[in-house]
C-alpha positions as CSV (number, residue, x, y, z in Angstrom):
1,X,7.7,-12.0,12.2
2,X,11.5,-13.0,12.9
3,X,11.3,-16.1,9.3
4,X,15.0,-16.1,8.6
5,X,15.8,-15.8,4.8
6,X,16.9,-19.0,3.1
7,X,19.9,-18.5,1.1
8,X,20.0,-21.7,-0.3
9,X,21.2,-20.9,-4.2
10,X,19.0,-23.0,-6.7
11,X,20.3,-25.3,-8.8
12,X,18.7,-24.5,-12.0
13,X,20.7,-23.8,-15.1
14,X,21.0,-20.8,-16.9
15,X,19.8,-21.4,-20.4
16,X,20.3,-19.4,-23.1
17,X,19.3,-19.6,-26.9
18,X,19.9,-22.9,-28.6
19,X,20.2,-24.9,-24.8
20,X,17.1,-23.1,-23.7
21,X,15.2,-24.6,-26.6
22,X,16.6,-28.0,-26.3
23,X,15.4,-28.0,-22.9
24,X,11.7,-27.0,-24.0
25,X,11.4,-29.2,-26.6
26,X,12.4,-32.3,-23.9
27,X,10.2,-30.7,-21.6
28,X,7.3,-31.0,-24.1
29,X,8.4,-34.3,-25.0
30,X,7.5,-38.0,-23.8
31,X,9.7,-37.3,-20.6
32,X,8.3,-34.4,-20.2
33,X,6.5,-34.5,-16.6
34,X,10.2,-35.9,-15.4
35,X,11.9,-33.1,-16.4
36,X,9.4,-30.6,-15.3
37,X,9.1,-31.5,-12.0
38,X,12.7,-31.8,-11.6
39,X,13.2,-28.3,-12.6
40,X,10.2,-27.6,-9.5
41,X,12.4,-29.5,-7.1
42,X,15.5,-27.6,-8.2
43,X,14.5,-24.2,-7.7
44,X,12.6,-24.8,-4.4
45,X,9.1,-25.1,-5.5
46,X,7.9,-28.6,-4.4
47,X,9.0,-27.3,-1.0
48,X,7.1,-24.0,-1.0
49,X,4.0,-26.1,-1.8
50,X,4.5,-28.8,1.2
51,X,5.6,-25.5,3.5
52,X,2.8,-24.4,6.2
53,X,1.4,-20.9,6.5
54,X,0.6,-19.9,9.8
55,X,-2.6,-17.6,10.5
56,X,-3.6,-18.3,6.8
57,X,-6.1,-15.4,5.2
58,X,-8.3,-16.4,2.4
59,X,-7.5,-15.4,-0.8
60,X,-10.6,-14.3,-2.1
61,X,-12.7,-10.8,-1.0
62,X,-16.3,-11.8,0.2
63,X,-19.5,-10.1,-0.5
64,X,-18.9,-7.3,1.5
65,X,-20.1,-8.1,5.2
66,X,-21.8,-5.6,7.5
67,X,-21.4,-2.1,5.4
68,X,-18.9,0.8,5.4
69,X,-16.4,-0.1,8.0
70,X,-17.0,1.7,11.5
71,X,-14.5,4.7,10.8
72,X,-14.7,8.1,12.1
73,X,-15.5,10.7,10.3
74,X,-12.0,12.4,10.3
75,X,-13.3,15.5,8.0
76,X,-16.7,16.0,9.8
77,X,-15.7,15.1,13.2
78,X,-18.3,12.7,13.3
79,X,-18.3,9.3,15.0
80,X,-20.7,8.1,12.4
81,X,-19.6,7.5,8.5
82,X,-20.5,10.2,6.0
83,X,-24.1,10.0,5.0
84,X,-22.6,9.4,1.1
85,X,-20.8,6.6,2.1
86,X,-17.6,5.2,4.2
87,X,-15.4,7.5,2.0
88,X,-14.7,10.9,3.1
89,X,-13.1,13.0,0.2
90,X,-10.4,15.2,-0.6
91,X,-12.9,18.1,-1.2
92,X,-14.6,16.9,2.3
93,X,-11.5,18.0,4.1
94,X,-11.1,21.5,2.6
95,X,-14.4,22.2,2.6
96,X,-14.1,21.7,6.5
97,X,-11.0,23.5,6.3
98,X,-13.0,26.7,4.6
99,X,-15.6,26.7,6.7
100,X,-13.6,26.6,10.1
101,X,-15.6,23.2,11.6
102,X,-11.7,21.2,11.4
103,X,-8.4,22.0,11.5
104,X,-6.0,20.0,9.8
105,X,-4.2,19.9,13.5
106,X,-7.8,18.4,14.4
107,X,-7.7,16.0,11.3
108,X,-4.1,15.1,12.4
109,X,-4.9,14.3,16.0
110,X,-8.0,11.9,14.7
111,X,-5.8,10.3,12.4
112,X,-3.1,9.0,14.8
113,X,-5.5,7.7,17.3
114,X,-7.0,5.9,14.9
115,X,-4.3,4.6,13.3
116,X,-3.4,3.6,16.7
117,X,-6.5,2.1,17.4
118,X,-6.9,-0.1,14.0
119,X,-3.5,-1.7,15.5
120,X,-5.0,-2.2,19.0
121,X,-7.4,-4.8,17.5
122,X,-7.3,-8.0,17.6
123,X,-6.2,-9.1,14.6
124,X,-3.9,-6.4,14.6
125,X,-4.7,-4.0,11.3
126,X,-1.5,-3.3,10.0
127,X,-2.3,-1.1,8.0
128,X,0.8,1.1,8.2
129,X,4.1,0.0,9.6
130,X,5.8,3.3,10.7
131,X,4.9,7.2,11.5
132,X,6.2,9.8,13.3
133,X,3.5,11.6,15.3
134,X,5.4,14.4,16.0
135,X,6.5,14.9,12.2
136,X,2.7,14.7,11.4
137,X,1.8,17.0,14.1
138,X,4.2,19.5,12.6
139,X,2.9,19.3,9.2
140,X,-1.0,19.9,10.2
141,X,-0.2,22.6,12.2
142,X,1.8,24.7,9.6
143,X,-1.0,23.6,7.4
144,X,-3.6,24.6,10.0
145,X,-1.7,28.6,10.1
146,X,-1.8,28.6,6.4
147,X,-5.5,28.3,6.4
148,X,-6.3,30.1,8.9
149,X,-3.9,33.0,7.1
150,X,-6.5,32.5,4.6
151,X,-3.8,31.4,2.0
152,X,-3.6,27.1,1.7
153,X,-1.2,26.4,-1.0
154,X,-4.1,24.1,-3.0
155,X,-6.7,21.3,-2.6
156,X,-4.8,19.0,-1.2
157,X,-3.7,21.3,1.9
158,X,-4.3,19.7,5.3
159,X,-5.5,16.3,3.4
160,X,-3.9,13.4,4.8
161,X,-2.0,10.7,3.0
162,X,-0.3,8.0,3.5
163,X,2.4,6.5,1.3
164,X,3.4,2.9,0.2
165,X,7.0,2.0,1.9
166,X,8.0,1.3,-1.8
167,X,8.6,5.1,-1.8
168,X,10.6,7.0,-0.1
169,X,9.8,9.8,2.5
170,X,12.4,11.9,4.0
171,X,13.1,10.9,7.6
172,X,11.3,7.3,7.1
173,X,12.6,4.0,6.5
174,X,11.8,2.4,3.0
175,X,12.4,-1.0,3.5
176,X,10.3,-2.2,0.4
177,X,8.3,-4.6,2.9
178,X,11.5,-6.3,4.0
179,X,13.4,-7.1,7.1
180,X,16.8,-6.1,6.1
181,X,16.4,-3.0,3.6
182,X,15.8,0.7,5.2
183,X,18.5,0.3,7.5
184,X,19.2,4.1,7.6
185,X,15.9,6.8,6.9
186,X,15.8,8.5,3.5
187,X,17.6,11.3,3.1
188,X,14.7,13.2,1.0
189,X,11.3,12.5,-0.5
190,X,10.7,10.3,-3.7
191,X,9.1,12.7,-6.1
192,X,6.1,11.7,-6.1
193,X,5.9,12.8,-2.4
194,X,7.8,15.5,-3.1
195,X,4.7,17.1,-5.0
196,X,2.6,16.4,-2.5
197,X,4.1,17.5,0.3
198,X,4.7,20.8,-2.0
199,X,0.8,21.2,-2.3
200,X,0.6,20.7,1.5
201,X,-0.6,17.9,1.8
202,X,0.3,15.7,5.6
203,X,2.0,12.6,5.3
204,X,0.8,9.9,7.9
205,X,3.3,7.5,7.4
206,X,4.6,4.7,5.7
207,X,2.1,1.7,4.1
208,X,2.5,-2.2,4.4
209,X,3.3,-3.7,1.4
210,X,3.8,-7.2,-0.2
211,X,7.3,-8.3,0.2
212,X,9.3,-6.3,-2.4
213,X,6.1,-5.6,-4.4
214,X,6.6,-9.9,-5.9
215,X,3.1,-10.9,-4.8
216,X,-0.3,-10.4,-4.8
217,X,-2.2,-11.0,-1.6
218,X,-0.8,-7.9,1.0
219,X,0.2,-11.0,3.3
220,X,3.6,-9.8,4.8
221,X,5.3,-12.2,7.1
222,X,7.8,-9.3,8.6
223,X,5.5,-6.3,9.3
224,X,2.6,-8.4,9.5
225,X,-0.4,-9.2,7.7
226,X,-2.5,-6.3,6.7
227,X,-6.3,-6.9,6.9
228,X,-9.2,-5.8,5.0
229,X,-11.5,-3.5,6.5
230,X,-14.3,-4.7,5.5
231,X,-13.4,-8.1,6.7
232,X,-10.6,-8.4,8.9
233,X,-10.0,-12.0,8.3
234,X,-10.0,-11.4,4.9
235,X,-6.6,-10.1,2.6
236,X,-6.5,-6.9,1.0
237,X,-4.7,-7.9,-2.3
238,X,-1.2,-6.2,-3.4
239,X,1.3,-5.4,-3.5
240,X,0.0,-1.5,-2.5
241,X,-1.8,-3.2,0.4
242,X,-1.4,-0.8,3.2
243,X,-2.4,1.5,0.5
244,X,-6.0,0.1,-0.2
245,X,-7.0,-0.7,3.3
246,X,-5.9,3.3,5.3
247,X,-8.5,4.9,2.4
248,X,-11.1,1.8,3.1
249,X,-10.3,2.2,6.7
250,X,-11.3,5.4,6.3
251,X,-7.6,6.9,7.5
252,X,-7.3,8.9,4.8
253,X,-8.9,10.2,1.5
254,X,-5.6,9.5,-1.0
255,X,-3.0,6.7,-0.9
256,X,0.1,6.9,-2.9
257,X,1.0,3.3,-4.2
258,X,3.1,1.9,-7.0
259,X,1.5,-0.8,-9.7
260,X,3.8,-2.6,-12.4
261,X,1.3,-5.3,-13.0
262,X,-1.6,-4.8,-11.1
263,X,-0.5,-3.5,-7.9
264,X,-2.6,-0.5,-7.0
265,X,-5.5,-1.9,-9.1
266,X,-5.9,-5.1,-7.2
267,X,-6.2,-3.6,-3.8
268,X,-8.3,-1.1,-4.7
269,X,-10.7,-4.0,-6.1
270,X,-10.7,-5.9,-2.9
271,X,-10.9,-2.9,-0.7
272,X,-13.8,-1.5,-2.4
273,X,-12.0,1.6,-3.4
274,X,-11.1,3.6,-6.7
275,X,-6.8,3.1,-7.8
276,X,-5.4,4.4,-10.8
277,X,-2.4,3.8,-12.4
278,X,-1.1,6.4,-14.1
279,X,0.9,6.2,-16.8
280,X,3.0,8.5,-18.9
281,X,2.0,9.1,-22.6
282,X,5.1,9.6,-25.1
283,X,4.1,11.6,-28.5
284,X,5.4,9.6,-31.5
285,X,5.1,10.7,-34.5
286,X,3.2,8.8,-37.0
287,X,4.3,7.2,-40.0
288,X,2.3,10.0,-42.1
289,X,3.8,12.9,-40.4
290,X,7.4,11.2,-40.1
């Protein structure tokens, strides 16, 4: 948890046009293997290989072990997982909501505690690296008046989410999953959370990430390791980590995550959950109607 950073600069050269292509032809020549495993040494890799992990995860999801992972049932109030499945829904909340069985002050309460509990076990969730109880408290109970007002601003009213700690969320650190960014809280919400917080819905807090979104497996050496639900000495992919594992932990219904290459998608895959990647779709006209 307290790995220095190496500054060590690398030694590799910058190569450019004809110098980058007379160092892959030599590279693919007879000297070849010489060369290329120079260039490893030079930029640190030979090092990285030899270096030892401590508490290692695998980095494959098993079969999944045992069933839905023993989550409350934060929309029904139930001990017990939905009779559908581990996965309570959007539409479970506000139908709870409409018919007056939960609150989302009720909802919110749940939440922390388990949030709170996930970390209480040994290994230690990690599931999300920062909330402000009081903040979320605040938000379910204007939510909670709002419904009970009869007038909740959408579907996503009183839902809770939580949001990777790639985004930021007024009041919260972003520190991108490192130990020296998010020095000072954000100012105001990403947009993205912006919208939601506009339809009503309660932010839990900020989700563990990969370090800087560069990686893959949700194994974080500064805010911890986040584990898999299903099987806690098991990864949960990344970099949207956190992300996967709070809606497979059954914390909340929607994540908000961030995927340049595969980053909401892969967690979802090894968490047993749905992730989309949106994308925005730019008209262009075609060649016929140009």
């Amino acid at each position: 948890m307290s790995d220095p950073y190496d500054l060590e600069p690398w030694r590799a050269p910058r190569l450019t046009g004809l110098p980058l292509r007379l160092a892959a032809w030599a590279a693919e020549g007879p000297l070849g293997g010489l060369i290329a495993a120079k260039f490893l040494r030079d930029v640190g890799v030979e090092r990285l290989r030899a270096a030892p992990v401590s508490a290692p995860l695998p980095a494959v999801h098993p079969v999944f072990e045992g069933g839905a992972p023993a989550a409350p049932g934060l929309a029904t109030g139930s001990d017990a997982p939905p009779a559908a499945g581990p996965f309570e829904s959007a539409a479970d909340f506000t139908r709870a909501y409409a018919e007056g069985t939960r609150t989302p002050a009720d909802v919110a309460d749940a939440a922390l505690a388990w949030a709170e509990a996930l970390d209480a076990r040994l290994p230690a969730m990690r599931i999300l690296i920062a909330q402000r109880p009081d903040d979320v408290r605040a938000q379910a109970a204007a939510s909670t008046a709002r419904w009970a007002a009869g007038r909740p601003l959408g579907p996503l009213d009183g839902v809770p989410v939580v949001v990777k700690d790639e985004l930021d969320v007024e009041g919260y650190p972003t520190t991108v999953g490192t130990s020296f960014q998010g020095a000072t809280p954000a100012a105001a919400d990403a947009f993205t959370v912006a919208r939601l917080r506009a339809a009503g819905a309660v932010i839990l807090g900020k989700a563990n990430m990969h370090e800087i979104g560069i990686g893959v497996s949700g194994i974080n050496p500064h805010h911890g390791a986040c584990r898999n639900p299903w099987a806690h000495g098991h990864m949960t992919g990344g970099s949207s980590s956190g992300s996967g594992a709070a809606v497979a932990a059954g914390l909340c219904p929607i994540a908000l995550g961030a995927d340049g290459g595969g980053s909401i998608r892969i967690p979802a895959a090894l968490c047993g959950v749905f992730g989309l990647r949106g994308c925005r779709h730019i008209n262009t006209p075609s060649p016929a109607s140009s």
